[in-house]
Short mmCIF file of the C-alpha atoms (twelve columns), coordinates in Angstrom:
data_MODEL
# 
_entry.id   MODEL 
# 
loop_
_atom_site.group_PDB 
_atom_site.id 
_atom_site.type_symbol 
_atom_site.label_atom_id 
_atom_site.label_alt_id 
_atom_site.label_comp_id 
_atom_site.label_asym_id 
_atom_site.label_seq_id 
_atom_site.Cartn_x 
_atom_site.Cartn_y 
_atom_site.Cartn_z 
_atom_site.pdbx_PDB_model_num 
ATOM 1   C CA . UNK A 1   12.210  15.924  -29.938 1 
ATOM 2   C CA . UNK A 2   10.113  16.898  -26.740 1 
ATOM 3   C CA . UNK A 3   11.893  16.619  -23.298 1 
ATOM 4   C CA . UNK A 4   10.886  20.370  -21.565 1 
ATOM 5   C CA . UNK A 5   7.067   21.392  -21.160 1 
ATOM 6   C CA . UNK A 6   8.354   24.556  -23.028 1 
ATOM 7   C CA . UNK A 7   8.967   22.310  -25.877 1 
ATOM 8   C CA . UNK A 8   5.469   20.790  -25.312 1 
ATOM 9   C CA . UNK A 9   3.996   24.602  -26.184 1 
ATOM 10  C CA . UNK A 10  6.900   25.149  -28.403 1 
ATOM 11  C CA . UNK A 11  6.061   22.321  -30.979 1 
ATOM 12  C CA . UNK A 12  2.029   21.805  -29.575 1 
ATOM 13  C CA . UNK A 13  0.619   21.861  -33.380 1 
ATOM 14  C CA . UNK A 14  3.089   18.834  -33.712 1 
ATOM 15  C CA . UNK A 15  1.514   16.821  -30.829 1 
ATOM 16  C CA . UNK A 16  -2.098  17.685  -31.560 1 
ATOM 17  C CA . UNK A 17  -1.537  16.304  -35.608 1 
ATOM 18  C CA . UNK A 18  0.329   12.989  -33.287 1 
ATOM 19  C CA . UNK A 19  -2.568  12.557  -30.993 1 
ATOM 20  C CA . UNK A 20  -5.151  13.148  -34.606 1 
ATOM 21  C CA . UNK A 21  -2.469  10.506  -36.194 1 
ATOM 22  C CA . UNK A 22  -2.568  7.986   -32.729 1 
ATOM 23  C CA . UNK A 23  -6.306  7.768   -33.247 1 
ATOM 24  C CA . UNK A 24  -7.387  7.999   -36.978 1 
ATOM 25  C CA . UNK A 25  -4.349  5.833   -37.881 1 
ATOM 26  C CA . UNK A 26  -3.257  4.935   -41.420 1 
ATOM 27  C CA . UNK A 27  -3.501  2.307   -44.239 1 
ATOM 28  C CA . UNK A 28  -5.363  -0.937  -43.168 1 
ATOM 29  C CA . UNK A 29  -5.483  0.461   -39.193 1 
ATOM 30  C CA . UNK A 30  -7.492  3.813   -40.107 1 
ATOM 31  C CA . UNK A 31  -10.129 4.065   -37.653 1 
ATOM 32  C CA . UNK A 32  -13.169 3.480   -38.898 1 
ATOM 33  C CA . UNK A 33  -14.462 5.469   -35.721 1 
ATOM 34  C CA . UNK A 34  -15.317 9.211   -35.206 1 
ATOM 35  C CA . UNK A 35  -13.075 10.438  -32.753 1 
ATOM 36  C CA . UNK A 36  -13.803 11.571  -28.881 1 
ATOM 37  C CA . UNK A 37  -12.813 15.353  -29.451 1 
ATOM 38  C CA . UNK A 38  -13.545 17.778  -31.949 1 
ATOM 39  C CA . UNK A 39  -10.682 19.992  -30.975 1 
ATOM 40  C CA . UNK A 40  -7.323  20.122  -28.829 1 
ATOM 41  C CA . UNK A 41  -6.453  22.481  -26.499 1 
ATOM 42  C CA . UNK A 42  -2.561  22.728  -25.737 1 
ATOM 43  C CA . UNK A 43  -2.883  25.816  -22.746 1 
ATOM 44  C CA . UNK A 44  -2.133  24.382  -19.133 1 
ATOM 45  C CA . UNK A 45  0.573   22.544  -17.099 1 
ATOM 46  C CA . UNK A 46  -0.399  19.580  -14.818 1 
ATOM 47  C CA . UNK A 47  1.723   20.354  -12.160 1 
ATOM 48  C CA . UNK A 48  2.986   16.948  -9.456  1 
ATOM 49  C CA . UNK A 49  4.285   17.616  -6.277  1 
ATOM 50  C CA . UNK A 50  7.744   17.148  -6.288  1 
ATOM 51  C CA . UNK A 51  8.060   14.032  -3.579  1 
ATOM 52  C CA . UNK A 52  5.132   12.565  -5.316  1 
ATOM 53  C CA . UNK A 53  7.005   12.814  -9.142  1 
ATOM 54  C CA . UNK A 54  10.059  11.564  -7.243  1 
ATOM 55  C CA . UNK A 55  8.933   8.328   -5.630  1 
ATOM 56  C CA . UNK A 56  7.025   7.705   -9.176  1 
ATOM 57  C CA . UNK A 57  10.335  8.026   -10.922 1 
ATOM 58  C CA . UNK A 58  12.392  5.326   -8.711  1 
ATOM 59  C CA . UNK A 59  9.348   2.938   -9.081  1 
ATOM 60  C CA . UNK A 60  9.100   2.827   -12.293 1 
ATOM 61  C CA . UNK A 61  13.264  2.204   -12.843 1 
ATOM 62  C CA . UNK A 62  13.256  -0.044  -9.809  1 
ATOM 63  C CA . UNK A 63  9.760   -2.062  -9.358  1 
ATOM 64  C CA . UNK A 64  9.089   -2.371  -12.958 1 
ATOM 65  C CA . UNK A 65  12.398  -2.500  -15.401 1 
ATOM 66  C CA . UNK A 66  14.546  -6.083  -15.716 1 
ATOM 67  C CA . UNK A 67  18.454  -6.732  -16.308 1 
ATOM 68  C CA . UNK A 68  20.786  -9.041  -17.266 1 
ATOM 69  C CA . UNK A 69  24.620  -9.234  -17.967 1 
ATOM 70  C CA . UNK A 70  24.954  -8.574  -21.831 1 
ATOM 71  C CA . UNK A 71  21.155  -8.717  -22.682 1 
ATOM 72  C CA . UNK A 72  19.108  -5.394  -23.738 1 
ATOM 73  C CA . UNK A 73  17.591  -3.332  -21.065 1 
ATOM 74  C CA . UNK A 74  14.029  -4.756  -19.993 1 
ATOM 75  C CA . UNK A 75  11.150  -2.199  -19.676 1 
ATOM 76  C CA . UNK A 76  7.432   -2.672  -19.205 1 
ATOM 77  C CA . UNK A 77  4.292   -0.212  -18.701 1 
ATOM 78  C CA . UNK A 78  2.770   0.198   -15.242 1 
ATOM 79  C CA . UNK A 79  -0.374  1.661   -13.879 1 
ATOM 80  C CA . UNK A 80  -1.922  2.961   -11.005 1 
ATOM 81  C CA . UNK A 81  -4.870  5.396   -10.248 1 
ATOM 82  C CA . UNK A 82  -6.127  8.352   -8.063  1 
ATOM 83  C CA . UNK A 83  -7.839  7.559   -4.846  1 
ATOM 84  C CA . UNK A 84  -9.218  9.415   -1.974  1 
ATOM 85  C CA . UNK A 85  -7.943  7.465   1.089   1 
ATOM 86  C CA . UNK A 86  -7.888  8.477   4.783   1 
ATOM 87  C CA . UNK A 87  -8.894  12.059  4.160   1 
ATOM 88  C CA . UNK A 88  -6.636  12.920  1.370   1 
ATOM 89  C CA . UNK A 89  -5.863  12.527  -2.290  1 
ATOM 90  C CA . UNK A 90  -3.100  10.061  -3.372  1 
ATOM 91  C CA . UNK A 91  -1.070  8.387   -6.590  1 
ATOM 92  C CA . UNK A 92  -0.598  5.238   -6.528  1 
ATOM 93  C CA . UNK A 93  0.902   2.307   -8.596  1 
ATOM 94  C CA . UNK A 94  -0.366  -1.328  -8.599  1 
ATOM 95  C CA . UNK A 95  2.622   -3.454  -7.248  1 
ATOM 96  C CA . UNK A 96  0.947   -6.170  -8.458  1 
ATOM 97  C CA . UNK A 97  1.187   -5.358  -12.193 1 
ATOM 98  C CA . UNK A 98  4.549   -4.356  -11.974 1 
ATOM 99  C CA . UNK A 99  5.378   -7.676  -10.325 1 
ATOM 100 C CA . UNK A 100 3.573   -9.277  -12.972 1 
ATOM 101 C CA . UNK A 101 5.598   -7.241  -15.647 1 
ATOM 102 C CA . UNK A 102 9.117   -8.255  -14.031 1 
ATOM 103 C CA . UNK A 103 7.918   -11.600 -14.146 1 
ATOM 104 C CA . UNK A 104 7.249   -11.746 -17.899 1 
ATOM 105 C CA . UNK A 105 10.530  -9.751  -18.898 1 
ATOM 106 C CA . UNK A 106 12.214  -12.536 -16.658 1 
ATOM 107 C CA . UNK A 107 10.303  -15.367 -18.168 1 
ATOM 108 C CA . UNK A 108 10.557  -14.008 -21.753 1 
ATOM 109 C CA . UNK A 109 14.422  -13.424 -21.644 1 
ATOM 110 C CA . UNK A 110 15.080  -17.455 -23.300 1 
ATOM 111 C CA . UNK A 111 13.081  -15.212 -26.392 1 
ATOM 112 C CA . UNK A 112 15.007  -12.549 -26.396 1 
ATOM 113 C CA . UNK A 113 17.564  -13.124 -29.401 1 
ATOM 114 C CA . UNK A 114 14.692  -14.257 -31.669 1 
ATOM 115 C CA . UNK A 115 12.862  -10.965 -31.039 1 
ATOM 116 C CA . UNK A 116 15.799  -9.068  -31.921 1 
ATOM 117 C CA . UNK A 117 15.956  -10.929 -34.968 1 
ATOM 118 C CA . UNK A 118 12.302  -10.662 -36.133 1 
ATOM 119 C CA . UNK A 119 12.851  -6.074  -34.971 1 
ATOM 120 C CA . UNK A 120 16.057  -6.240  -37.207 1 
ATOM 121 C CA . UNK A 121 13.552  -7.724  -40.250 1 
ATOM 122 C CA . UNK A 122 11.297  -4.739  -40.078 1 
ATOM 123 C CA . UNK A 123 7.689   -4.940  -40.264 1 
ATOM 124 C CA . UNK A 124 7.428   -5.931  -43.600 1 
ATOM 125 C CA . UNK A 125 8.675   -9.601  -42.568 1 
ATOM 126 C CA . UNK A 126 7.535   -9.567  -39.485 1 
ATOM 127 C CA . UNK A 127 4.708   -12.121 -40.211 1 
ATOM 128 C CA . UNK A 128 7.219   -13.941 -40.699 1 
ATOM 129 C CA . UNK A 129 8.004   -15.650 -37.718 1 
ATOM 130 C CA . UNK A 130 4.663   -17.399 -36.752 1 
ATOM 131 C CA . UNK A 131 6.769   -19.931 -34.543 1 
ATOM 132 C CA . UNK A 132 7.735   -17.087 -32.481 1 
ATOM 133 C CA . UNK A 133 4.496   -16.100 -32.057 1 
ATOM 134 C CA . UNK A 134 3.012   -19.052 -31.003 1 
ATOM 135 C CA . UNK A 135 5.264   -19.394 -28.325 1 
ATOM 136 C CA . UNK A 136 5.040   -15.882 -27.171 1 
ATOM 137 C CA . UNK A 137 1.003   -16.220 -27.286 1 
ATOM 138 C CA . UNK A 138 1.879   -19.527 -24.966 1 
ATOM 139 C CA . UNK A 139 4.046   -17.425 -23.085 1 
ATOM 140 C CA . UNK A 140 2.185   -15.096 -21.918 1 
ATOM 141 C CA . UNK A 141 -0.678  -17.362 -21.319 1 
ATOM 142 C CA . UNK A 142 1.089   -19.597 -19.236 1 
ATOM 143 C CA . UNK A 143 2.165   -16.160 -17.075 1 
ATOM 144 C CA . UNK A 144 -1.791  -14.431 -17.200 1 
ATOM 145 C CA . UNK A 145 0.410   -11.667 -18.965 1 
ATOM 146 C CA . UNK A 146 -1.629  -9.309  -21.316 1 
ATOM 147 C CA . UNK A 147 1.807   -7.666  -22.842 1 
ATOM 148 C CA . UNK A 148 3.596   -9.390  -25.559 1 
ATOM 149 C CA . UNK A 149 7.288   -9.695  -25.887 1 
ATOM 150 C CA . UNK A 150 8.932   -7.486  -28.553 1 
ATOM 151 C CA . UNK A 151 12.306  -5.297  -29.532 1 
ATOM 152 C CA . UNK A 152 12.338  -1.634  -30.280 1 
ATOM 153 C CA . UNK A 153 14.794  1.352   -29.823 1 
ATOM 154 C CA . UNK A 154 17.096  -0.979  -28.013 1 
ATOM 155 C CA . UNK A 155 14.764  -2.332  -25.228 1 
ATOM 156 C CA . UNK A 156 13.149  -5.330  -25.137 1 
ATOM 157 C CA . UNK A 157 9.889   -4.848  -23.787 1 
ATOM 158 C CA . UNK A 158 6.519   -5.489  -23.031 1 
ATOM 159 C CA . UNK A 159 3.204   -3.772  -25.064 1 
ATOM 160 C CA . UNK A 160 0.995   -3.924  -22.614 1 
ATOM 161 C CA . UNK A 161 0.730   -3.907  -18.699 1 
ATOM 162 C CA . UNK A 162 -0.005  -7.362  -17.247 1 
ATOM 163 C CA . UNK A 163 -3.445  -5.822  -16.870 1 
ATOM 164 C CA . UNK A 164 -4.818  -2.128  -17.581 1 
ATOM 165 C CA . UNK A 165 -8.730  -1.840  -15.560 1 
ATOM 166 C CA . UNK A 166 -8.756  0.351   -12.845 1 
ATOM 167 C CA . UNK A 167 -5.929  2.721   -14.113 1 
ATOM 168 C CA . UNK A 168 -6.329  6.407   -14.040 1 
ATOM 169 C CA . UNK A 169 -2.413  6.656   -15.539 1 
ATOM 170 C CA . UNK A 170 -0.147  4.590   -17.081 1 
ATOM 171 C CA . UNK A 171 3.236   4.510   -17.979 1 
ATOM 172 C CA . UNK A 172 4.820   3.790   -21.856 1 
ATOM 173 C CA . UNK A 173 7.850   2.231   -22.636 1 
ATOM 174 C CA . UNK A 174 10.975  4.318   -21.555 1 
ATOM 175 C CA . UNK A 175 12.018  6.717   -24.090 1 
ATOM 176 C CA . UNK A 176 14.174  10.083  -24.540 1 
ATOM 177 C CA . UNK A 177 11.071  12.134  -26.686 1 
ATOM 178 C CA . UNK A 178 7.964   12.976  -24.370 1 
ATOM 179 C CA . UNK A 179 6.142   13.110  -27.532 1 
ATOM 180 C CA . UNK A 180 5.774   9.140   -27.698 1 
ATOM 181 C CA . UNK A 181 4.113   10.085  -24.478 1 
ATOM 182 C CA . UNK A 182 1.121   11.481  -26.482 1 
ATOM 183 C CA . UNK A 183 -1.983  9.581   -26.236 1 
ATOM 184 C CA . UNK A 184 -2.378  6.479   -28.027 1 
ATOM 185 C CA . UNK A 185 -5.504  5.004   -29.679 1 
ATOM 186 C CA . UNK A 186 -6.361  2.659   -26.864 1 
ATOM 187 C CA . UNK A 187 -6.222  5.452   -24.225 1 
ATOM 188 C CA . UNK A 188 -7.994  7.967   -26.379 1 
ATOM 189 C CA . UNK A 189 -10.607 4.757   -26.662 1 
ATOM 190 C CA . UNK A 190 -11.043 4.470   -23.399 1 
ATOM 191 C CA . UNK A 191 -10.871 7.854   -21.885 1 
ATOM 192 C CA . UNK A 192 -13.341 8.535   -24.377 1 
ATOM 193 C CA . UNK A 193 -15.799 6.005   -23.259 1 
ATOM 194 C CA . UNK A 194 -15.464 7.118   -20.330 1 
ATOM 195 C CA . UNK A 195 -16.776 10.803  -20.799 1 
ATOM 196 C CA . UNK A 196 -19.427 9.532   -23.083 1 
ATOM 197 C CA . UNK A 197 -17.709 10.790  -26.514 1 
ATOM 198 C CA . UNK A 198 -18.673 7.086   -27.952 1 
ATOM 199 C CA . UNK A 199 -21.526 6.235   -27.028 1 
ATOM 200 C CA . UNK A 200 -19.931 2.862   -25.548 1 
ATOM 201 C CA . UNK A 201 -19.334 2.071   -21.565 1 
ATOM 202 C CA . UNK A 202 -16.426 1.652   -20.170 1 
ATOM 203 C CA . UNK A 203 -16.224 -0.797  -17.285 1 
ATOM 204 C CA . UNK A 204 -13.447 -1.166  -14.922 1 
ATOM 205 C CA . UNK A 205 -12.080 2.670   -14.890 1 
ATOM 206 C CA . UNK A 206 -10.390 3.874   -12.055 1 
ATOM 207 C CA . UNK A 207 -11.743 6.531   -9.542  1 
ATOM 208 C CA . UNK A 208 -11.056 9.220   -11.984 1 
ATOM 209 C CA . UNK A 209 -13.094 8.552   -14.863 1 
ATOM 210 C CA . UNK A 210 -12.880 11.051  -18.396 1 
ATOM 211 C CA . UNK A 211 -9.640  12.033  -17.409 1 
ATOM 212 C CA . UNK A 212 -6.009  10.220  -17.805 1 
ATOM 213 C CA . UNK A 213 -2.304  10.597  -17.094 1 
ATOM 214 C CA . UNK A 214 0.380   8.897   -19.710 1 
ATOM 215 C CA . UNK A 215 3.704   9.155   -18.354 1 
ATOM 216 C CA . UNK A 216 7.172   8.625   -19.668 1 
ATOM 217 C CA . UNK A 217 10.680  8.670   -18.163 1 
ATOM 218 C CA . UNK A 218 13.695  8.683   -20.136 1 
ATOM 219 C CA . UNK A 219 15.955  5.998   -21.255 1 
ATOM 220 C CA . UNK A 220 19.317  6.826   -20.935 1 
ATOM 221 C CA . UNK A 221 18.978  6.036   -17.027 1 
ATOM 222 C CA . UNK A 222 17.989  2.029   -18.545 1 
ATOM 223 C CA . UNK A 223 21.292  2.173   -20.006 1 
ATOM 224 C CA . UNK A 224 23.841  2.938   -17.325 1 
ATOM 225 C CA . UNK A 225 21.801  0.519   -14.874 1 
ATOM 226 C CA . UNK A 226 22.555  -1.955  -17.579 1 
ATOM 227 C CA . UNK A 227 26.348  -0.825  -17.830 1 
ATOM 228 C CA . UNK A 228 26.450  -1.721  -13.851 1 
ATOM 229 C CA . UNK A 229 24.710  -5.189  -14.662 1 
ATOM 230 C CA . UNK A 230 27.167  -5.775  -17.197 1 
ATOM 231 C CA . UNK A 231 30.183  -5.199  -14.626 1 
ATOM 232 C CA . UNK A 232 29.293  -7.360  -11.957 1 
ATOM 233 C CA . UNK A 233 30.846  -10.784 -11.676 1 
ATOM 234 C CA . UNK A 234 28.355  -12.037 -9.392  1 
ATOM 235 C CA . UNK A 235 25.390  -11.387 -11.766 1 
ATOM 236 C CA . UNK A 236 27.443  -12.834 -14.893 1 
ATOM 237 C CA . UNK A 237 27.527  -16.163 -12.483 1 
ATOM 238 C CA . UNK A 238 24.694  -15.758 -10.888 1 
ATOM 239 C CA . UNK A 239 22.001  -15.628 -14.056 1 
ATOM 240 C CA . UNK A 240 22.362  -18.933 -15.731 1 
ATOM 241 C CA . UNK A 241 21.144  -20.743 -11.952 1 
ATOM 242 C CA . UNK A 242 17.742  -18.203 -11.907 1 
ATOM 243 C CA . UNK A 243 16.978  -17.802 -14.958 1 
ATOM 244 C CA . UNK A 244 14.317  -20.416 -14.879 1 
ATOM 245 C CA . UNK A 245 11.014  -19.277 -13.390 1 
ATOM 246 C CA . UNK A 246 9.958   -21.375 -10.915 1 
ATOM 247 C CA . UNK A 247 6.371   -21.959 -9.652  1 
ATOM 248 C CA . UNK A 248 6.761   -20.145 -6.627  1 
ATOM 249 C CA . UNK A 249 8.800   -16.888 -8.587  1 
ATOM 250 C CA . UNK A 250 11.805  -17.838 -5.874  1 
ATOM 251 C CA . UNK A 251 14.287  -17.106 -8.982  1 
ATOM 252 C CA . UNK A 252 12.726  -13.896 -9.716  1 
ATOM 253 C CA . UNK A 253 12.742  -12.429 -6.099  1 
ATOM 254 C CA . UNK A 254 16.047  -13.854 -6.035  1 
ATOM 255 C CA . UNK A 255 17.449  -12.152 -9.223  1 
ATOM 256 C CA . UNK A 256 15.592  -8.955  -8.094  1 
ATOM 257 C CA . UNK A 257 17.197  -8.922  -5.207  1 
ATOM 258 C CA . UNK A 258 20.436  -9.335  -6.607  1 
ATOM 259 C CA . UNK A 259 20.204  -6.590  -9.125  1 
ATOM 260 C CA . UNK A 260 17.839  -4.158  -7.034  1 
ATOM 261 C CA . UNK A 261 20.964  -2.126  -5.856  1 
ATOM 262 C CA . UNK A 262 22.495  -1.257  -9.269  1 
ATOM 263 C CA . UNK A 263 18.994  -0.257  -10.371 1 
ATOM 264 C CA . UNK A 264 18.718  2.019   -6.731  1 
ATOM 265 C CA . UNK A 265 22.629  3.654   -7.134  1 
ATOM 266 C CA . UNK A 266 21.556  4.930   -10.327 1 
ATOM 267 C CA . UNK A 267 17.769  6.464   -9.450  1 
ATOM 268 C CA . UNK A 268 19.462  7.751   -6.478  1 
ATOM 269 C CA . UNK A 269 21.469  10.014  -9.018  1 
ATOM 270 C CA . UNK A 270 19.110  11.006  -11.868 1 
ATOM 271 C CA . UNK A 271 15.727  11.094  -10.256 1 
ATOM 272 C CA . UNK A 272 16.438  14.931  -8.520  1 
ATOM 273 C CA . UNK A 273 17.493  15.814  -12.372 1 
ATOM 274 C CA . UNK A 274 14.703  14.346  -14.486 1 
ATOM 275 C CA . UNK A 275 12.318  15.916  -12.880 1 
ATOM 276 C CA . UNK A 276 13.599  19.324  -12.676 1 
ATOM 277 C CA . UNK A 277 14.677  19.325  -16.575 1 
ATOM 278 C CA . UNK A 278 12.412  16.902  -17.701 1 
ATOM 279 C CA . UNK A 279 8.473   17.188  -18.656 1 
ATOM 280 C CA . UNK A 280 7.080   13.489  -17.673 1 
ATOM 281 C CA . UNK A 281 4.111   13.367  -19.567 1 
ATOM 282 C CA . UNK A 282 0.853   14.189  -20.632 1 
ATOM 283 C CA . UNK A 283 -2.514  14.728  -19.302 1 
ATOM 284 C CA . UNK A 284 -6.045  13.980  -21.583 1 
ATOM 285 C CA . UNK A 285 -9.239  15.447  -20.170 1 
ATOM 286 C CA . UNK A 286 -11.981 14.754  -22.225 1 
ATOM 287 C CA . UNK A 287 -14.682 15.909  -20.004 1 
ATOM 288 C CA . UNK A 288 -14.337 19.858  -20.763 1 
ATOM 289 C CA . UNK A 289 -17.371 21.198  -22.387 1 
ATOM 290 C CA . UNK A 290 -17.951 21.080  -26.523 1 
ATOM 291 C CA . UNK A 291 -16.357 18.466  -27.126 1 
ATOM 292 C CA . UNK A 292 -13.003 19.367  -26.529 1 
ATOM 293 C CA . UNK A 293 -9.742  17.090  -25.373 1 
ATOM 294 C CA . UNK A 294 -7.321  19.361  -22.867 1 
ATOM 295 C CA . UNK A 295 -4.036  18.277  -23.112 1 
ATOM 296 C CA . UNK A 296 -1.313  19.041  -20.754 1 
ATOM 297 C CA . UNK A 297 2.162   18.419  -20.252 1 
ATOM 298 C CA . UNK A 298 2.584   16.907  -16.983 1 
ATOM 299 C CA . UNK A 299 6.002   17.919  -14.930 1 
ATOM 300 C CA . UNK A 300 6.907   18.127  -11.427 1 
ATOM 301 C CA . UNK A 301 7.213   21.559  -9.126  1 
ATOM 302 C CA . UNK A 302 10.922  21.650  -9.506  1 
ATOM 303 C CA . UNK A 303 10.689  21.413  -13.645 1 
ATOM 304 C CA . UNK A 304 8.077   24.970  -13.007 1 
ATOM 305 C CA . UNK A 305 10.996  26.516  -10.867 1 
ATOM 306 C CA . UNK A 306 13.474  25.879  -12.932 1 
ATOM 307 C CA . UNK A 307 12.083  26.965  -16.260 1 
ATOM 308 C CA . UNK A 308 9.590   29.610  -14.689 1 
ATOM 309 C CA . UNK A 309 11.133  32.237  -16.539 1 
ATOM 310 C CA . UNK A 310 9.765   30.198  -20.180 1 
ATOM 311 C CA . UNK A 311 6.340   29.555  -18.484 1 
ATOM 312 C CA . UNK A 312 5.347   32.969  -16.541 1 
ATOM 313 C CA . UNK A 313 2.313   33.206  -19.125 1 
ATOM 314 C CA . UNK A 314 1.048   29.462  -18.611 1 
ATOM 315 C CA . UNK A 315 -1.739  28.337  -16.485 1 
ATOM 316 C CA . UNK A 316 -1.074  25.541  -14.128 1 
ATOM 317 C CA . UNK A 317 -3.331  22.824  -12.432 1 
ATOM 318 C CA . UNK A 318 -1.624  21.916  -9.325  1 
ATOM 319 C CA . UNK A 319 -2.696  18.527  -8.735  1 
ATOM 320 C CA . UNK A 320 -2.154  18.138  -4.696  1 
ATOM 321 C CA . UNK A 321 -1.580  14.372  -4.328  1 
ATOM 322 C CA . UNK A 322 -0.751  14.409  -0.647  1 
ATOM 323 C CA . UNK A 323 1.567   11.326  -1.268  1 
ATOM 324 C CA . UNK A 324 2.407   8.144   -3.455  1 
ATOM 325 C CA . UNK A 325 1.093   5.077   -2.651  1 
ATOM 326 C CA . UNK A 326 1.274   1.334   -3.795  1 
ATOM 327 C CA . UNK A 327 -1.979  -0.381  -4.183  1 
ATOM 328 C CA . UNK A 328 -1.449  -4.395  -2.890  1 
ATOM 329 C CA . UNK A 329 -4.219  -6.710  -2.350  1 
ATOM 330 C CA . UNK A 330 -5.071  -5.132  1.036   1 
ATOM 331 C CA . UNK A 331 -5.391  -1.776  0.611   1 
ATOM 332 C CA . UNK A 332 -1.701  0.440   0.290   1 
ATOM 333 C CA . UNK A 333 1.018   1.628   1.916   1 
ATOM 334 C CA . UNK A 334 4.300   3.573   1.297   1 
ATOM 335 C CA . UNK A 335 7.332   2.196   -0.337  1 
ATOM 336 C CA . UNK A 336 10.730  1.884   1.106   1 
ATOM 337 C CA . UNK A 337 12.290  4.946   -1.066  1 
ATOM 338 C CA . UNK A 338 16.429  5.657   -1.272  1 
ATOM 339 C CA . UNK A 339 15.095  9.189   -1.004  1 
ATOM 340 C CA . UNK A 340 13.747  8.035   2.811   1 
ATOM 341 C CA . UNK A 341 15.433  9.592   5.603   1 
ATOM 342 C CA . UNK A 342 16.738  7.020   6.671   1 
ATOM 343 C CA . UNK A 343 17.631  5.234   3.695   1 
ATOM 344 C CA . UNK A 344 20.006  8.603   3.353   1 
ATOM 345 C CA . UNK A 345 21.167  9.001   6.724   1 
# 
């Protein structure tokens, strides 16, 4: 189990052999391909700014998680990129995708007891359901959703982002170990094209090209947003009258709504304390020299301060993302944050 960047360097010959394992796979998915590194370098701490790691952490449990009363907590992967805009360096999220994302969780909840039932089979039997996975495939279809419906470590979530080009980071499916953090096949793919490890382009990369962030936030916070859920009256009424998507996505922005300030009661009292104890990630760079793959553990300011004592001898690359943004169709802008002033005041 990873959760501090001390544990990152504590257990890194574990998560190089996981990022050798993500890529080369096993049985009928080895990789037939050569991979985009020859070695792995463990040695530095990417380092957020602490306002920037904050607002990132209430998006992703507010803008792009779904809830209902005695259902499994709903999670989804998000991206965003790295832009220079207005003079200065920023990390944003595409409000879009997330959007997307709630919509599909939303849409796909009528599925949800049949996914649980083809998890519970293993994967063994989990051909087994084609009927289930016709719908799904019609399902997401019918949404323009990339991410397909599916049950695991007691979420039910999405395994994909409702679309994935013009990412420089992206987010996994909420989970207590940074180590599932560790970059998957696809990434390594596409990082790789990137830097020209694979002698295949990549179109459609985001302004930071080589060189990718995969973040994770824990899921214990899913859970006591869902105990809140659970408790309310008005939501146990509320769901079977919404819980239709409409053409217009009225029931969705309703049911948001309704559920948005659970979801913000709870960020507004873990957010401060994941990412001082927590390590949110990792970082791939695949454009240092010899063919080499840097990967960091990615953690916030206050996570440094608090644990500086275990990291004196690490290096650190402070990236200094003068804010977080959300990309919408017209360029971006800040969100409303419970961490605003005057949100608090």
């Amino acid at each position: 189990m990873i959760t501090t960047v001390q544990d990152v360097f504590g257990q890194s010959n574990a998560v190089v052999e996981r990022m050798d394992k993500n890529w080369h796979g096993e049985g009928d998915r080895k990789s037939g391909m050569g991979a985009p590194y020859d070695w792995v370098g463990v040695e530095c701490i990417s380092l957020l700014p602490d306002d920037v790691a904050l607002r990132l952490v209430e998006a992703l449990y507010i803008n792009n998680t779904h809830f209902v009363p005695g259902h499994l907590p709903g999670n989804a992967m998000a991206i965003g990129d790295i832009v220079d805009h207005q003079r200065a360096e920023y990390m944003t999220v595409n409000l879009g995708v997330m959007n997307s994302n709630v919509t599909m969780l939303h849409a796909a909840r009528a599925f949800e007891a049949r996914c649980i039932e083809k998890a519970n089979a293993g994967r063994e039997a989990a051909e087994s359901f084609p009927e289930l996975d016709q719908e799904l495939r019609e399902l997401r279809h019918k949404h323009g959703h990339k991410g397909h419906p599916y049950v695991d470590n007691g979420i039910f979530a999405l395994n994909a982002p409702a679309a994935s080009g013009g990412a420089s980071w992206h987010s996994v499916i909420c989970n207590d170990d940074v180590m599932t953090a560790v970059p998957q096949h696809s990434t390594l793919f596409i990082v790789g094209a990137q830097a020209g490890r694979l002698g295949i382009q990549h179109i459609g990369a985001g302004h930071v090209v080589g060189k990718h962030f995969v973040l994770v936030l824990p899921k214990e916070p899913l859970l006591a947003i869902q105990a809140r859920i659970n408790a309310d009256p008005a939501l146990v009424k509320l769901w079977p009258e919404v819980q239709e998507v409409d053409a217009k996505l009225n029931t969705v922005l309703q049911w948001d709504e309704a559920t948005r300030a659970h979801k913000q009661d709870v960020v507004r009292a873990v957010a401060r304390q994941i990412i001082r104890e927590r390590a949110l990630g990792f970082h791939i760079d695949l454009t240092v020299g010899a063919r080499g793959a840097r990967l960091s553990p990615v953690c916030a300011e206050a996570h440094c301060a608090e644990h500086m004592n275990e990291l004196v001898d690490k290096d650190f690359r402070f990236h200094a993302f003068d804010d977080f943004l959300a990309e919408v169709k017209d360029g971006y802008g800040r969100m409303s944050s419970v961490f605003d002033r005057s949100a608090v005041a």
